[in-house]
N, C-alpha and C positions, 0 to 999 in steps of 0.2 A: 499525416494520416490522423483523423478524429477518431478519439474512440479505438476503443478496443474491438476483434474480431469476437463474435459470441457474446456481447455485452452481456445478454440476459442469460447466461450459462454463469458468468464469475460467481468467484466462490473465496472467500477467504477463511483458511482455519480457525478457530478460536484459540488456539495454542499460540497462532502465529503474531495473534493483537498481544494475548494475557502473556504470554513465556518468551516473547522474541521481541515486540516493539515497547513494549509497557515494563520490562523486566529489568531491576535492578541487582541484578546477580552478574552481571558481564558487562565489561567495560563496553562494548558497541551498545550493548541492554541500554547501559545507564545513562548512554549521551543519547540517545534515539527517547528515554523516559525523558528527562533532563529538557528536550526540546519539544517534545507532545503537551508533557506538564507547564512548559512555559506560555503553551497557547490553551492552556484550560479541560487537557484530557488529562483522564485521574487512571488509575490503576482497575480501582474500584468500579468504573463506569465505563471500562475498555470499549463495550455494546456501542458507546456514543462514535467513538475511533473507529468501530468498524464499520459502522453506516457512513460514515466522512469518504473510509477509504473507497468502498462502493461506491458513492454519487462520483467521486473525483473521476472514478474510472471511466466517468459516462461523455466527463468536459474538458478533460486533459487531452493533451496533443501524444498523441503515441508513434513509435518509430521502434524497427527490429533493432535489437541491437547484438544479439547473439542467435544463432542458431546451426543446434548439435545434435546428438543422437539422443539427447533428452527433450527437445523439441525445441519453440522458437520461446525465445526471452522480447519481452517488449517495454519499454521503456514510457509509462507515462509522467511526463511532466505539467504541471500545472498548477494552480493556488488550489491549496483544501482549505473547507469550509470550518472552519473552529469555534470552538467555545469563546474566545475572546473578539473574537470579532476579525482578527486582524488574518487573515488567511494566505498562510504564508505558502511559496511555491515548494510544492515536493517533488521527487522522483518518486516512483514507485512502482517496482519490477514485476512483471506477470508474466506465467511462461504458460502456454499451452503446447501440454504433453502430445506423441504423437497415436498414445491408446486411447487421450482423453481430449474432449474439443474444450472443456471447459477451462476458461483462463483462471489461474491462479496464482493469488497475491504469494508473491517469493521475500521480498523488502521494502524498504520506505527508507529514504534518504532525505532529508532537508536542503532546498534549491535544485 
């Protein structure tokens, strides 16, 4: 399946780039920083990461991979687009709740 359902709804928190993918306080933090930083996203300039993660949402290959009483979980895989050039494949989880239509970024995984 291309593409997320709702594309133009997705929404990703600011908390979710600066405190959860960018954050050096917790060991998942600091390998998910650890591998963002390796491709040229900085802490300081998260805004870059979260436009990445939005376009990726638009050209990644999507597939259900959970869905429960919190709603459906969806599985994009695909190359994001980096500071370095080199744009490496992520996963990156989005769940649309079933009060809310808008897909939102839950993680990001590397490959």
């Amino acid at each position: 399946m291309p593409g997320l359902p709702n594309p133009g709804l997705r929404w990703i928190p600011d908390a979710k780039v600066r405190d959860y993918l960018l954050s050096s306080t917790t060991e998942k933090g600091r390998s998910r920083l650890k591998f963002f930083q390796s491709h040229g996203f900085s802490q300081a300039g998260w805004p870059v990461l979260c436009d990445a993660l939005m376009a990726h949402a638009l050209t990644a290959s999507v597939e259900i991979v959970r869905q429960d009483q919190w709603g459906i979980t969806y599985c994009a895989t695909g190359s994001i687009v980096t500071p370095d050039g080199r744009n490496p494949v992520i996963r990156a989880f989005w769940i649309i709740r079933p009060i809310d239509p808008r897909p939102q970024l839950t993680s990001v995984l590397p490959g």
